[in-house]
C-alpha positions as CSV (number, residue, x, y, z in Angstrom):
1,X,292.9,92.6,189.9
2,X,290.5,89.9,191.4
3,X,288.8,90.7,194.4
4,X,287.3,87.5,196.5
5,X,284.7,88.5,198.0
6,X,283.2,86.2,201.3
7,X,280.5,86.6,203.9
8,X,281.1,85.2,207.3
9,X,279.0,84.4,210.8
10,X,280.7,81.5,213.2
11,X,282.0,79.7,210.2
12,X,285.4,78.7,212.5
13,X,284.7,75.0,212.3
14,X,285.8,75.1,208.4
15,X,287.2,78.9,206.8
16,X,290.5,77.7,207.4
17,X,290.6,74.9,204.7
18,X,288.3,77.2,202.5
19,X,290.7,80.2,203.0
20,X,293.8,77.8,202.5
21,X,292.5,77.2,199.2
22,X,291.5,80.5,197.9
23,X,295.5,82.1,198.7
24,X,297.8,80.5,196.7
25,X,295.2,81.2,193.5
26,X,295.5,84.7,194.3
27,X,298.5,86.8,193.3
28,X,300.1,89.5,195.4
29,X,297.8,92.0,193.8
30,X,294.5,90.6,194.2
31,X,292.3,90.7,197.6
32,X,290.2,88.7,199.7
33,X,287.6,90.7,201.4
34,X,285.6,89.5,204.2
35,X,282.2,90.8,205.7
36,X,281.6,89.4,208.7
37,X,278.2,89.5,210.7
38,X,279.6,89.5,214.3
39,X,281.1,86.4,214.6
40,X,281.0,84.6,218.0
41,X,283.3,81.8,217.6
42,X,286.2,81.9,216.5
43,X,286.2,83.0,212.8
44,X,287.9,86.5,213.1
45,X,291.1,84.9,215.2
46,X,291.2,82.2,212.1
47,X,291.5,84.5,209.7
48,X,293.4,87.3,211.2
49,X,296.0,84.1,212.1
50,X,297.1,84.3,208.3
51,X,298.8,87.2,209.0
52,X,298.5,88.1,205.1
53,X,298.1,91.3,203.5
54,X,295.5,90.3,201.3
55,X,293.0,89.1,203.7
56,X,291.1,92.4,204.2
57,X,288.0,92.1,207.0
58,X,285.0,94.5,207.3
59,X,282.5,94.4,209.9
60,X,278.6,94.2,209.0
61,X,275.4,95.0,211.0
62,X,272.4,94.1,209.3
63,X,270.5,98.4,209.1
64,X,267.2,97.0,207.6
65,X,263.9,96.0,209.0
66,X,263.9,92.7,211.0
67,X,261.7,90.0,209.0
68,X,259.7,87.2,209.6
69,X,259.6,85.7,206.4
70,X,263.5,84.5,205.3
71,X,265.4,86.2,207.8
72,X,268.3,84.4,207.4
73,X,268.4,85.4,203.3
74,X,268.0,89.2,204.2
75,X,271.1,88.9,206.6
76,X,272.7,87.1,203.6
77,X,272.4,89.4,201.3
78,X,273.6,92.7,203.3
79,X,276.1,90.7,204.3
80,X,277.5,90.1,200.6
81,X,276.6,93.8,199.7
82,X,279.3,94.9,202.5
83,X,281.8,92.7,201.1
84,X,281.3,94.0,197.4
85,X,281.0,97.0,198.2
86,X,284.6,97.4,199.7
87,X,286.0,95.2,196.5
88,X,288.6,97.0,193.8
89,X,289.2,94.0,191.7
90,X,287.8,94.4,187.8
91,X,287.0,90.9,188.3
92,X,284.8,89.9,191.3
93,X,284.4,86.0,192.8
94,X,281.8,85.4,195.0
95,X,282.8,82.7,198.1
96,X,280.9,80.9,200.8
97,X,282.6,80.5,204.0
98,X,282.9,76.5,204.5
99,X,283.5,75.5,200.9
100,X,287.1,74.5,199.4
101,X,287.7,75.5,196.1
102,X,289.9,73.7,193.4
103,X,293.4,74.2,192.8
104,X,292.5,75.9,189.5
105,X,289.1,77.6,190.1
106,X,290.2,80.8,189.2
107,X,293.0,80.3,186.3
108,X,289.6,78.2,184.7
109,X,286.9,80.8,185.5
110,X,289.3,83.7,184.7
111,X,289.7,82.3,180.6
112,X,285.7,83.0,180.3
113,X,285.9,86.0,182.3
114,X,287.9,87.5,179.4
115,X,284.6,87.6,177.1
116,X,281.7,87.1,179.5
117,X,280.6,89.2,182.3
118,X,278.8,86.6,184.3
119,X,280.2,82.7,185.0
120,X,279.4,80.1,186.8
121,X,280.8,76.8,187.6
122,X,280.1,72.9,188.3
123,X,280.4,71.9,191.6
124,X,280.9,68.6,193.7
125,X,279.1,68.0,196.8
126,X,280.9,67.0,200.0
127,X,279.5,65.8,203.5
128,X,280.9,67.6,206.6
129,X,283.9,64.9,206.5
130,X,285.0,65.9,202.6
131,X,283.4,62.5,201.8
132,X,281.9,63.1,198.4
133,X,278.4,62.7,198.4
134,X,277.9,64.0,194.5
135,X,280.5,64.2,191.8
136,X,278.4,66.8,189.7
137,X,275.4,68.6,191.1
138,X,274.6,70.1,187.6
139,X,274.3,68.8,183.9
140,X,276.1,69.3,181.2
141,X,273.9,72.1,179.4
142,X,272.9,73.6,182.7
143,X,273.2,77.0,181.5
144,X,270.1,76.6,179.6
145,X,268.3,75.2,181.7
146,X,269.4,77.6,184.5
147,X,268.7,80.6,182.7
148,X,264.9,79.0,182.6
149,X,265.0,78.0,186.1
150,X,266.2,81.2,187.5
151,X,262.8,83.0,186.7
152,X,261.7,80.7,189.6
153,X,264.1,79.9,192.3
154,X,267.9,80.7,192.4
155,X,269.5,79.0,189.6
156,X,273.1,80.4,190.2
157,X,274.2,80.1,194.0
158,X,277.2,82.5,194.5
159,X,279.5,80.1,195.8
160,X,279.5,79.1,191.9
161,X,279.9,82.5,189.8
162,X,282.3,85.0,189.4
163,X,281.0,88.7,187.7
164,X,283.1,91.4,185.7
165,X,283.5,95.1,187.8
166,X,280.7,95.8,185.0
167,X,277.9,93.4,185.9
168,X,278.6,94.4,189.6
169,X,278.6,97.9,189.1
170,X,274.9,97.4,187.7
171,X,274.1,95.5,190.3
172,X,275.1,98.0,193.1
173,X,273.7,98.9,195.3
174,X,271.6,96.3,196.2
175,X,267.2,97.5,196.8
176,X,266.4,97.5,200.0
177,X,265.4,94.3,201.8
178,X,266.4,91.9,198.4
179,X,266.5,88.1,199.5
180,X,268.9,86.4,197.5
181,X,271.7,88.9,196.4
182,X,273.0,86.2,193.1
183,X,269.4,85.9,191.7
184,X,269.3,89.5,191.9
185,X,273.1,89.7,189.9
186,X,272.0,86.5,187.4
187,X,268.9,87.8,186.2
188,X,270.4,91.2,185.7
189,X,272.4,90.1,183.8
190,X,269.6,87.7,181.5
191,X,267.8,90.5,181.7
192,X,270.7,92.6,179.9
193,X,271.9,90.4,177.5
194,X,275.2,90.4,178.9
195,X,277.5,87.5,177.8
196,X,276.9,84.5,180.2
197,X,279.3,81.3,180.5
198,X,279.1,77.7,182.2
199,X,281.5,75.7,183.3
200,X,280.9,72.0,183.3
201,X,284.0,71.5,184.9
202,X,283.7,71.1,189.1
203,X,285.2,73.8,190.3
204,X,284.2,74.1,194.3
205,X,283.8,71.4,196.9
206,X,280.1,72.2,198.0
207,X,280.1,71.3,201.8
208,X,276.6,70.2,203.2
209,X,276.4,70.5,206.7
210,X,273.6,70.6,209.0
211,X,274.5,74.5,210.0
212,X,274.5,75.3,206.3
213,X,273.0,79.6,205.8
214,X,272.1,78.9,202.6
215,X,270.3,75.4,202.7
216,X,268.8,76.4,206.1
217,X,267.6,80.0,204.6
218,X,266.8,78.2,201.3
219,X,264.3,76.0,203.1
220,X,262.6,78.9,205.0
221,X,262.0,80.8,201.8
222,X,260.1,77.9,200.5
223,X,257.9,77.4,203.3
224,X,256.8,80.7,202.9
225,X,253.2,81.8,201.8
226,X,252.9,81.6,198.2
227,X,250.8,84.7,198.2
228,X,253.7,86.2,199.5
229,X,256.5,84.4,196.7
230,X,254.5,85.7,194.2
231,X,254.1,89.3,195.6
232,X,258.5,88.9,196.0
233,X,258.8,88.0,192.6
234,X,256.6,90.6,191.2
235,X,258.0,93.5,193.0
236,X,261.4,92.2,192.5
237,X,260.7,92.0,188.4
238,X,259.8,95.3,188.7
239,X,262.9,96.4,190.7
240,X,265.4,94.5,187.8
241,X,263.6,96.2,184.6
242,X,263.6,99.2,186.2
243,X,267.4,99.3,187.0
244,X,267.5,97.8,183.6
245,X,265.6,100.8,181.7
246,X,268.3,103.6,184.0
247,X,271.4,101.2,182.7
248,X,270.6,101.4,179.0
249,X,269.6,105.1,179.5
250,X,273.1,105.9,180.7
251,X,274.6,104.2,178.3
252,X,273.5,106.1,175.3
């Protein structure tokens, strides 16, 4: 079973083309579960206008402490954690809200799936129109270079991976206040030796938009304090070897 699992907040102007091309990949068996962070527009009439069965939508309020530093990432994140917290699938795709994904994203992600835990896939960047701005965002041997890169910044967006029911039972819950919730998922897996897979092949339209959470978040977090980026990282290298150290105690 594969469980799609999406965050939402006033994403009206484009979740129907991303939600027309998530269905027909999915069989009768697999889900699509929404969080959505109290809407105003008109994102929960668009998707409750599908009338299908699969479509399953869970409402989120944000319980932690309000932040001045990267707000929009800690809203994000909890956002996500609802969503995959209510999935059943043994296989779990992560989805933005105004992407469109290709017509075999998940027959393609599924193969690797079958031997790794943690995938993630090209992408091709698109302007608000679907003109195509950049045919591959990533090199060939990205997944090197990402697994580098991701002891830095967030080398695996979301929109791009899909996870096995074990890498995100690991990863649940979430610790309290975590920024980026697929950093958190990427390098627990790195940090496990779990079996990790990239795709060269673009697999998503990657819409950039000027109301974009992730780039408008994304550039918050960097103008943060680097005092506080390195406390962040720190603390949050101590929260991954930590749940780490409890996995591989539970397992023997």
């Amino acid at each position: 079973m594969i469980s799609v699992c999406m965050a939402t907040y006033n994403g009206g102007k484009y979740i129907r083309e991303q939600i027309d091309s998530i269905l027909p990949q999915l069989s009768s068996a697999d889900e699509l579960i929404i969080s959505d962070d109290g809407s105003t527009d008109d994102t929960i009439e668009i998707i409750t206008s599908f009338n299908d069965s699969r479509i399953k939508i869970f409402h989120h309020k944000y319980q932690g402490k309000r932040h001045k530093l990267s707000p929009s990432h800690y809203f994000v994140t909890s956002n996500f954690e609802n969503a995959l917290k209510n999935a059943k699938g043994d296989y779990i795709f992560l989805s933005d809200q105004d992407d469109i994904w290709s017509k075999n994203k998940v027959s393609v992600m599924m193969r690797e799936l079958q031997h790794c835990d943690f995938v993630m896939s090209n992408r091709t960047n698109i302007d608000a129109k679907n003109n195509v701005l950049l045919e591959k965002a990533y090199p060939s041997n990205y997944i090197n270079r990402g697994l580098f890169t991701n002891l830095f910044r967030n080398g695996f967006p979301g929109c791009h991976i899909a996870i096995t029911r074990k890498l995100l039972n690991y990863s649940m819950p979430f610790p309290p206040d975590l920024i980026l919730h697929d950093t958190w998922i990427a390098r627990l897996a790195i940090i496990l030796n779990l079996n990790v897979a990239f795709i060269d092949e673009p697999l998503l339209l990657y819409r950039i938009h000027e109301n974009n959470v992730s780039n408008t978040a994304e550039a918050a977090l960097n103008k943060n304090p680097i005092c506080y980026k390195i406390a962040y990282r720190v603390n949050l290298t101590f929260k991954l070897l930590r749940r780490a150290l409890k996995i591989k105690l539970c397992s023997k």
